[in-house]
C-alpha positions in Angstrom: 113.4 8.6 50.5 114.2 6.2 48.4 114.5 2.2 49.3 117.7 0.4 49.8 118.9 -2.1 47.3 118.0 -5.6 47.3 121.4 -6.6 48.1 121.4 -4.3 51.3 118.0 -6.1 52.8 119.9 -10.0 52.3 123.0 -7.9 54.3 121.0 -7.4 57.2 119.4 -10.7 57.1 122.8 -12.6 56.8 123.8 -10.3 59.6 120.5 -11.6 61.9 120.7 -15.2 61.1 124.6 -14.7 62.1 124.0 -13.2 65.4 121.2 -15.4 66.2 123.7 -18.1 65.5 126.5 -17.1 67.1 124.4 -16.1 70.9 121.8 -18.0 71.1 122.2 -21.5 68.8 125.8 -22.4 69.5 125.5 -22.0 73.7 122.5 -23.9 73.7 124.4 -26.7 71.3 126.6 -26.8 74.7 123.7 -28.0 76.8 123.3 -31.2 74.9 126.7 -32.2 75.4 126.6 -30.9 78.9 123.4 -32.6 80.3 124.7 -35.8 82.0 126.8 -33.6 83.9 124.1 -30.8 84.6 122.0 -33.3 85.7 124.5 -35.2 88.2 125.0 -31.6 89.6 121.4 -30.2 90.2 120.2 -33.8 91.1 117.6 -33.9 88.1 117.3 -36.6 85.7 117.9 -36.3 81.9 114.4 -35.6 81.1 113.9 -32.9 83.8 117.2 -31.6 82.4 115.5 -31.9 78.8 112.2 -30.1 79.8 114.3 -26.8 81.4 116.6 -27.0 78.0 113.5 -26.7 76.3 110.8 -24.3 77.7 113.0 -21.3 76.9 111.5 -21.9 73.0 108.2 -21.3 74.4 107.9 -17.8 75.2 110.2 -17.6 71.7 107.0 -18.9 70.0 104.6 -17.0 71.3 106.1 -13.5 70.8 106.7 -15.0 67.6 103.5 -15.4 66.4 102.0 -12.2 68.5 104.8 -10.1 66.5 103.8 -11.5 63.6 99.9 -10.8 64.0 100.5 -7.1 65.1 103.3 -6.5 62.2 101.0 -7.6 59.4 98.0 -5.3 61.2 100.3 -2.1 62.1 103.8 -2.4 60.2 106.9 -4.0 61.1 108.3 -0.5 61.3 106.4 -0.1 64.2 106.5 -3.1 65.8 109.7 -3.0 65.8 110.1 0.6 67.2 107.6 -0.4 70.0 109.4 -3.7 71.0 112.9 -2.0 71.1 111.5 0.8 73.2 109.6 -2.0 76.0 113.0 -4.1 75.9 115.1 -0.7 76.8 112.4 -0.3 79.2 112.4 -3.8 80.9 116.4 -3.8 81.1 116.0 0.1 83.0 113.6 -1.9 85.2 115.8 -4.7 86.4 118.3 -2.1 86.3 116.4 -0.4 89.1 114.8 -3.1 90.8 118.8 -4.6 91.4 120.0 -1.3 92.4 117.2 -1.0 95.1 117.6 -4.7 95.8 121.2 -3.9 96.8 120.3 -0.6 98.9 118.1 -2.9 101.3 120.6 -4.9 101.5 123.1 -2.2 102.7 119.8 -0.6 104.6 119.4 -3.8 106.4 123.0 -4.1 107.2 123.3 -0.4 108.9 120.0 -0.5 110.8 117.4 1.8 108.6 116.8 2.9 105.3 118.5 6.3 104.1 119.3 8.2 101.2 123.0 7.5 101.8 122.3 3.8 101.4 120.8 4.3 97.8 123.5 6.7 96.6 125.9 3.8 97.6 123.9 1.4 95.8 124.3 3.5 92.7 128.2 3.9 93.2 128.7 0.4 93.6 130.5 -1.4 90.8 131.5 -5.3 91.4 135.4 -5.9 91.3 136.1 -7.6 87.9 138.8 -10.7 88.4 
């Protein structure tokens, strides 16, 4: 197999820096603009409103630099292949904890705990507006 031209690997990088941009910069661009108001709302002052702007970076920066350690020691390849694989497996597991979060729910409403209260948590589907 052979590798794919230079041009191809600047593609996918203008591609990243794009995305990145476009869901995660420009929203949080918002909250600077928005933090007087956020903060009238929730009752916290501007720098309490700074500090829970902010701490979403930190977990960013330290799967950063673990990402980086284990891609120079195994391959980005892999990394990459691994960290896909947990965050498919993380989403199936909030998947499931919602889905039995909502058949208690229905469980608690009816009296006990049945299989007919799960399969209904399964079929459910919230009304779009």
């Amino acid at each position: 197999m052979t590798d794919p031209p230079n041009n191809y690997k600047w593609y996918i990088l203008t591609r990243v820096i794009l995305t990145n941009m476009l869901v995660v910069a420009m929203p949080a661009m918002g909250m600077s603009v928005l933090a007087k108001e956020i903060s009238q709302d929730l009752g916290l002052n501007l720098v309490q409103v700074g500090v829970v702007w902010g701490i979403g970076a930190l977990p960013a920066i330290l799967t950063s630099l673990l990402g980086g350690v284990l891609g120079d020691k195994v391959g980005s390849k892999r990394v990459l292949i691994v960290s896909s694989l947990l965050a498919g497996l993380l989403g199936a597991a909030r998947a499931y904890h919602l889905i039995l979060k909502l058949a208690r729910t229905i469980a608690d409403l009816a009296g006990d705990i049945q299989s007919a209260h799960t399969a209904e948590a399964l079929r459910y589907r919230p009304k779009s507006f």
